[in-house]
C-alpha positions in Angstrom: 0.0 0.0 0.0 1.4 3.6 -1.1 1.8 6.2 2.0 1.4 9.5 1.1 4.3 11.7 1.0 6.5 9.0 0.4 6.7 8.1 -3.1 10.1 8.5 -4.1 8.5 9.5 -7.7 6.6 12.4 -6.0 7.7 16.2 -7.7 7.8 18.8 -5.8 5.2 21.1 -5.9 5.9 24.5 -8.1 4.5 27.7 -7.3 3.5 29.5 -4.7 3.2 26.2 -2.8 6.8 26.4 -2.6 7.4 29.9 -1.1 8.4 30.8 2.6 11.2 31.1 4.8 13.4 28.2 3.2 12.6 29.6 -0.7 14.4 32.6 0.6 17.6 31.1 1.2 17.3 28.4 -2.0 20.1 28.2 -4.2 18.2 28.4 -7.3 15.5 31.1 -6.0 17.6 33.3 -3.8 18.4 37.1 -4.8 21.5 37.7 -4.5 22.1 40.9 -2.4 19.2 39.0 0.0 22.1 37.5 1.6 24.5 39.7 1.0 21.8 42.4 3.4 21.3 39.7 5.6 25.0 38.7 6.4 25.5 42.8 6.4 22.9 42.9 9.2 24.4 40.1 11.2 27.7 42.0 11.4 26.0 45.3 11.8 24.6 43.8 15.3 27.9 42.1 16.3 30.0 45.3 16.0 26.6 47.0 17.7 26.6 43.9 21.1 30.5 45.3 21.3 29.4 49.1 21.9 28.4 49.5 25.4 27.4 53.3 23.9 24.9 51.9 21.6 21.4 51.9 22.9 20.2 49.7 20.0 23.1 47.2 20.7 20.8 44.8 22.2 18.5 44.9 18.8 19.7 41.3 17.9 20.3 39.0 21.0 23.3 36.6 20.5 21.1 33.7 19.8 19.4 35.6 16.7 22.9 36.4 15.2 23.9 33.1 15.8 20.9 31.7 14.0 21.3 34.0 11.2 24.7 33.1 10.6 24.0 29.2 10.7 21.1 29.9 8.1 23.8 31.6 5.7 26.5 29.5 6.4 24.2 26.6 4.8 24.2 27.6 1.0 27.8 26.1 1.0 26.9 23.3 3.0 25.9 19.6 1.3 24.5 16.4 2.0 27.6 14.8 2.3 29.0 17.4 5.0 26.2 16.6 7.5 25.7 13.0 6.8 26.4 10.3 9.5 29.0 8.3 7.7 28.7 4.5 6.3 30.3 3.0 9.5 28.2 4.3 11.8 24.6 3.5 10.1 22.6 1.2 11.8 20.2 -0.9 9.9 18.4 -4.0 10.9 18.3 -7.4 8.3 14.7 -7.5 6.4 14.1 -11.4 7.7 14.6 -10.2 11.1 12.1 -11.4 13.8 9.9 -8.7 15.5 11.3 -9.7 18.9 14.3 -8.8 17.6 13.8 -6.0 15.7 12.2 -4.2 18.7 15.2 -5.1 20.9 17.4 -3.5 18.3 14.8 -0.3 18.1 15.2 -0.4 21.9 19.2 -0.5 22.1 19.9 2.3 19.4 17.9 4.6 20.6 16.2 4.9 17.1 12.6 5.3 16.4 13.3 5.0 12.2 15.9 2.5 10.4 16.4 1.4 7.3 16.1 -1.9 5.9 18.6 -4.7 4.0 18.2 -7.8 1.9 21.6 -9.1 1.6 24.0 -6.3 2.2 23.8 -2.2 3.2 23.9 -1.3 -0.1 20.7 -3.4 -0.8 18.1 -1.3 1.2 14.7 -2.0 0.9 13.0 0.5 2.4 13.0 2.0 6.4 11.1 0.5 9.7 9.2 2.7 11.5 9.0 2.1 15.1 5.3 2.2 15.7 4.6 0.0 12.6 6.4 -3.0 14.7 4.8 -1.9 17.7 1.3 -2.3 16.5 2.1 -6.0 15.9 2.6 -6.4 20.0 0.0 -8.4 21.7 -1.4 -9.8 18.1 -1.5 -13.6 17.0 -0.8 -12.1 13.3 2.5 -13.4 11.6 4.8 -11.3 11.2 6.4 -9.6 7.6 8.7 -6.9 7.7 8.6 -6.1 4.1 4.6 -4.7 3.9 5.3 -2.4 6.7 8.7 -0.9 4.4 8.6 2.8 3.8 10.6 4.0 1.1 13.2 6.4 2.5 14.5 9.1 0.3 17.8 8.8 -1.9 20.4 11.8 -2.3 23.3 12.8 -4.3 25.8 13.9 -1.5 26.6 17.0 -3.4 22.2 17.9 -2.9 22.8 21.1 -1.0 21.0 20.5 2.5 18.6 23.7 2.4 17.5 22.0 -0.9 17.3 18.7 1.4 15.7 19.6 4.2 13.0 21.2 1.6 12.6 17.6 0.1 11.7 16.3 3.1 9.7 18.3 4.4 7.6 18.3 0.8 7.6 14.3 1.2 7.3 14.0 4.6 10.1 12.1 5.0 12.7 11.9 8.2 15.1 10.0 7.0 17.1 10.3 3.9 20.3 7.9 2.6 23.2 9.7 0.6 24.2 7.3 -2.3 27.3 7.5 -4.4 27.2 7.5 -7.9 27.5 3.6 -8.3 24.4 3.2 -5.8 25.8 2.6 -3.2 25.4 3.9 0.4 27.6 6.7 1.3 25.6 7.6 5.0 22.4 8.7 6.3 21.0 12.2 7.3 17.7 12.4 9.5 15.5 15.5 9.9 16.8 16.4 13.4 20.4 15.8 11.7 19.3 19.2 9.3 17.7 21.3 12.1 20.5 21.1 14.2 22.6 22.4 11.8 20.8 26.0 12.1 19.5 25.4 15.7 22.3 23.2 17.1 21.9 20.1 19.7 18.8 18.9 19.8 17.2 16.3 22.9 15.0 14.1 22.1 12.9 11.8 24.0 15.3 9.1 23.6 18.3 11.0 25.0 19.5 9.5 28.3 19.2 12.9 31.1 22.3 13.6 32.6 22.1 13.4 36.5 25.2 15.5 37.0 26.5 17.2 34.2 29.7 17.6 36.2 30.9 14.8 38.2 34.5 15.1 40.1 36.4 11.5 40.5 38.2 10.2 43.3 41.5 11.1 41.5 40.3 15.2 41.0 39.7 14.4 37.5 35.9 15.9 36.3 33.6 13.8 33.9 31.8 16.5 32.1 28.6 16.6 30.0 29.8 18.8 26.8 26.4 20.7 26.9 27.2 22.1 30.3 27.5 26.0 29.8 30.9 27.2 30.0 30.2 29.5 32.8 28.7 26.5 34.9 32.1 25.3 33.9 34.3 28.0 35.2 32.2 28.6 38.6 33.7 24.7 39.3 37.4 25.1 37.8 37.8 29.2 37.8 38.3 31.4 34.6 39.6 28.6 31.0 38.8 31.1 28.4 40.9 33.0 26.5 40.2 36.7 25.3 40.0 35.2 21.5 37.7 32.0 22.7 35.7 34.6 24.7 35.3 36.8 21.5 34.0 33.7 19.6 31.4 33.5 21.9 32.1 29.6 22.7 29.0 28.6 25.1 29.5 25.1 25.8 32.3 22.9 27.4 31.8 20.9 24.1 31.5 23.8 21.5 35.6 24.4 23.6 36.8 21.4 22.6 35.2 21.4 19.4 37.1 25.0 18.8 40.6 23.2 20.2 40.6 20.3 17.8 38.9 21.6 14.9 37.0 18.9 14.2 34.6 16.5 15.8 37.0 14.1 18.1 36.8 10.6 18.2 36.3 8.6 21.6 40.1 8.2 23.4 41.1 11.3 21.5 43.0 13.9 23.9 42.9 17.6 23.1 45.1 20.4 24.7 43.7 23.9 26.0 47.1 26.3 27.0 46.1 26.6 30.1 47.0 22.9 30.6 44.1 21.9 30.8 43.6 18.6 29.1 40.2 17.3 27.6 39.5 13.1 26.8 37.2 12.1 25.1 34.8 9.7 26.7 31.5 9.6 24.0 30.7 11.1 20.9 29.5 10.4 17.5 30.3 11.6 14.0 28.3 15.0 14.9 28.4 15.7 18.4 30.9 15.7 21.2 28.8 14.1 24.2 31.3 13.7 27.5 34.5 14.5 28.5 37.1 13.4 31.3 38.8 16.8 32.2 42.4 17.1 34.0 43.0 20.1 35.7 46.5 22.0 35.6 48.7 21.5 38.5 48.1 24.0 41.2 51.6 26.3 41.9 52.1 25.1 45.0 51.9 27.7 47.9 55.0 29.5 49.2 55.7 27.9 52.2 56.4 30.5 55.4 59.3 30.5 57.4 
């Protein structure tokens, strides 16, 4: 049976159906001096937050400048930058049992995944979670492949404003980037696209953090990389630098982030000059989640005659 909004055939509608916020910032539809005004704006209000004397400095908050930016900063951004690489997708076997399929739904953390015959680059279609749910408490066999969605397929070049504008025509959440042989390069989900404007997001399925810092028994902190730098510094006293403070760096993560350059693996150590040094304890191919924090050794007080 055919779902609507997710036939891979579907067009996307022309016209004024496809005005609004996103057509704006479109590739193909965008004016050019829109963004040039835009990005003109941005910087107008960051040289205006730096002006005590300016009673309009306030006009756009830090979080509106930061959005802005993000938006902008997309037009050169693709599929293939925001994509969670081959490695780390997680698919389930079509011939798997509902038992275990729901198990595996369970354990990720996942409430879509796509579907193989043989191999990954054999994908069938995508699981929803609530379509395997629905066959809890029935004496109805179970087949996996009626309940298949078809998931959306992507050049990685696709630019993601145009992207996130497919799906949300198709009403799709899920969307797999294929190379130009067919086969699977990664995966990019709806929430993957918002954060790039919005940044982090927590779902339902995120674990809370009790403590988002902890201090071992060897003065070493385990530290959630959402937690605010200034929480931060209350604990361990001023880290930032005049240039990390100017880059308006909010989060322990978006410090480490800034440090390595890149998105750090799990084991990988990175350096702040203060000494202090940062391991990393969890994270994925787009986000930074914990980190085991040694302090710099104290100067050790003059002693007094």
């Amino acid at each position: 049976m055919s779902r609507p909004g997710t036939d891979a055939n579907e067009e996307p509608p022309s016209g004024s159906r496809g005005k609004g916020f996103l057509s704006l910032f479109s590739r193909r539809r965008a004016e050019p001096g829109l963004r040039h005004s835009i990005a003109a704006l941005v910087k107008e209000a960051d040289d205006a937050a730096g002006d005590d004397a300016n009673p309009h400095a306030s006009e756009l908050d830090r979080q509106e400048r930061a959005l802005l930016a993000n938006v902008l900063r997309l037009r050169g951004i693709t599929a293939d930058d925001v994509m969670i690489p081959r490695a780390d997708i997680v698919a389930m076997p079509v011939d798997i049992s509902l038992d275990e399929a729901l198990a595996m739904m369970r354990r990720e953390n996942h409430s879509r995944m796509p579907v193989y015959r043989d191999q990954l680059d054999d994908i069938v279609g995508m699981i929803h979670v609530k379509d395997l749910i629905a066959y809890v408490g029935t004496s109805e066999a179970f087949r996996m492949e009626p309940l298949l969605r078809q998931p959306l397929m992507v050049a990685p070049q696709l630019p993601v404003l145009d992207l996130l504008l497919q799906m949300r025509l198709r009403h799709v959440h899920l969307a797999l980037v294929i190379d130009e042989y067919g086969g699977i390069d990664g995966l990019v989900t709806i929430e993957d696209l918002i954060e790039t404007i919005v940044g982090d997001i927590s779902d339902e399925h995120d674990e809370p953090t009790v403590s988002m810092v902890r201090e071992r028994p060897d003065g070493t902190l385990d530290v959630d990389a959402r937690t605010p730098v200034a929480a931060f510094e209350e604990k361990v006293g001023p880290v930032l630098t005049r240039e990390e403070r100017e880059a308006e760096i909010e989060t322990v993560g978006g410090l480490v982030f800034r440090l390595a350059g890149h998105v750090p693996t799990r084991g990988e150590i990175v350096t702040h000059e203060s000494g202090m040094v940062f391991r990393i304890l969890d994270s994925d191919a787009r986000h930074i989640r914990r980190v085991r924090v040694r302090l710099p050794p104290r100067e050790a007080a003059p002693q007094q005659a």
